[in-house]
N, C-alpha and C positions, 0 to 999 in steps of 0.2 A: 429281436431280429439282429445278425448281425451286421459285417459288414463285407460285403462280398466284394470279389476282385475285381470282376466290373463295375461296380461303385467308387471303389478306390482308382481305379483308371479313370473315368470322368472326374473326380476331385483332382487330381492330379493336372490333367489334361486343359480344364478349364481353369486351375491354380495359375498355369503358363500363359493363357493367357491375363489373367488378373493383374499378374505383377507385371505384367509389359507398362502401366500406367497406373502406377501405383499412387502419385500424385491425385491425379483425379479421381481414384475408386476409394480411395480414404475420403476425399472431400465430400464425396457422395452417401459414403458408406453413415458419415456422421450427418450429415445434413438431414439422411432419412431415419435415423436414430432421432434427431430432434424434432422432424417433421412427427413422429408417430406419438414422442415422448417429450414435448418441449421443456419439462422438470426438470430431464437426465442431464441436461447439460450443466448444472452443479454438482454432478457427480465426478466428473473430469477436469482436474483444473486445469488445464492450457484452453478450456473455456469459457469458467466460471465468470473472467472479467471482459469477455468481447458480447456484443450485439450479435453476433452474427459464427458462423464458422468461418475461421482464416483460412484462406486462403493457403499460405504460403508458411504454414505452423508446421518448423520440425517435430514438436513432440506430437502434434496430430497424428503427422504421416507417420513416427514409428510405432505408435499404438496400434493404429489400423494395421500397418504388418505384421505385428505380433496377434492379432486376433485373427486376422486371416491366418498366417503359418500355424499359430494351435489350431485350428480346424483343419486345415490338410496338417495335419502330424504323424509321425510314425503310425504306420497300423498295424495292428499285432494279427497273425498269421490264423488265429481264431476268430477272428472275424470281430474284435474287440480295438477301439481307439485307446492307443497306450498313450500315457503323459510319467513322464520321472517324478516319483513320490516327490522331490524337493521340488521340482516347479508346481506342483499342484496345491504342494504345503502353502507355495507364496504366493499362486496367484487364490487363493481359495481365505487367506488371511487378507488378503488387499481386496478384495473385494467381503470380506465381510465387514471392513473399518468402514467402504464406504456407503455399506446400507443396502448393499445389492440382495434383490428380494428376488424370488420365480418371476413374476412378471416381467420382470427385466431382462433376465436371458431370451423371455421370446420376443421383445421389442429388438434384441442386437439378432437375434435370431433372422425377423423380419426382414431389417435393412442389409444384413448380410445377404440372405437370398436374392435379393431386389437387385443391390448393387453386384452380383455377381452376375446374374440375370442380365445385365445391362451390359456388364462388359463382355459377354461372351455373344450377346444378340441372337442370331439364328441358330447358334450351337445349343440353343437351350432348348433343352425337353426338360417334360413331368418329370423324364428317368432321373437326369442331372439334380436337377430338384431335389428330388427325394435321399438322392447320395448323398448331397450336401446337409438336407436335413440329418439324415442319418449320423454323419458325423459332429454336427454339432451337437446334436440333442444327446450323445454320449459323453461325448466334451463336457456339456453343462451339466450332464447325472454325476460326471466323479466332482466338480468343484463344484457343487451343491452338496453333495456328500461330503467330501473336503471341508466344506464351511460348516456343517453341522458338528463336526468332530471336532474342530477348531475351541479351548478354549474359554475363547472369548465370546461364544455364539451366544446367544440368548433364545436362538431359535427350539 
């Protein structure tokens, strides 16, 4: 399926509001990452040494922007989520160094929905949903593939 214009307008639309409080949609986004997967959190090291998710953790908050922004990213007019061969080369190498398996993208998968869910509150429908699914799950098929070609893969 691809991904239609009105998909890309709800990603978009509900992207504006996300980053109005990006502090607290990152806090969440990871907290329900570790609520769902409490392992992952030695997957990331600006966590590996805390109890708890910080609060108040730059590296937090820029990772959470950079996972949101690759999911609203360019869309290509085919109805395909484009990513630039060099960033897919390096997020598809960093995440094979750090053990990143299928499971795991539907666990960030999860908490992404959730916490985006949250911040947009009544603006969320199935439809939104399914947009947002849509785009991730394209996301995660090129750096899946990515990391299989990678290599270093073993997979």
């Amino acid at each position: 399926m691809g991904f239609t214009e009105k998909q890309e307008a709800m990603v978009k639309e509900s992207w504006e509001v996300l980053k109005q409080n990006i502090p607290e949609n990152s806090l969440r986004f990871f907290t329900l990452i570790l609520e769902i997967a409490p392992a992952a959190k030695d997957m990331f090291s600006f966590l590996k040494d805390s109890k708890e998710v910080p609060q108040n953790n730059a590296k937090l908050k820029a990772h959470a922007v950079m996972v949101f922004k690759m999911v609203k990213i360019q869309l290509h007019e085919k109805g395909d989520v484009v990513v630039a061969d060099r960033t897919l080369k390096h997020l598809g190498s960093i995440h094979l160094k750090k053990g990143v398996i299928d499971p795991h993208f539907e666990v960030v998968k999860e908490a992404l929905l959730r916490t985006i869910q949250g911040a947009v509150g009544e603006k969320w429908s199935d439809e939104m949903g399914q947009a947002w699914t849509e785009a991730y799950d394209q996301l995660a098929a090129a750096m899946k593939a990515q990391m299989k070609q990678d290599p270093a893969s073993t997979n």
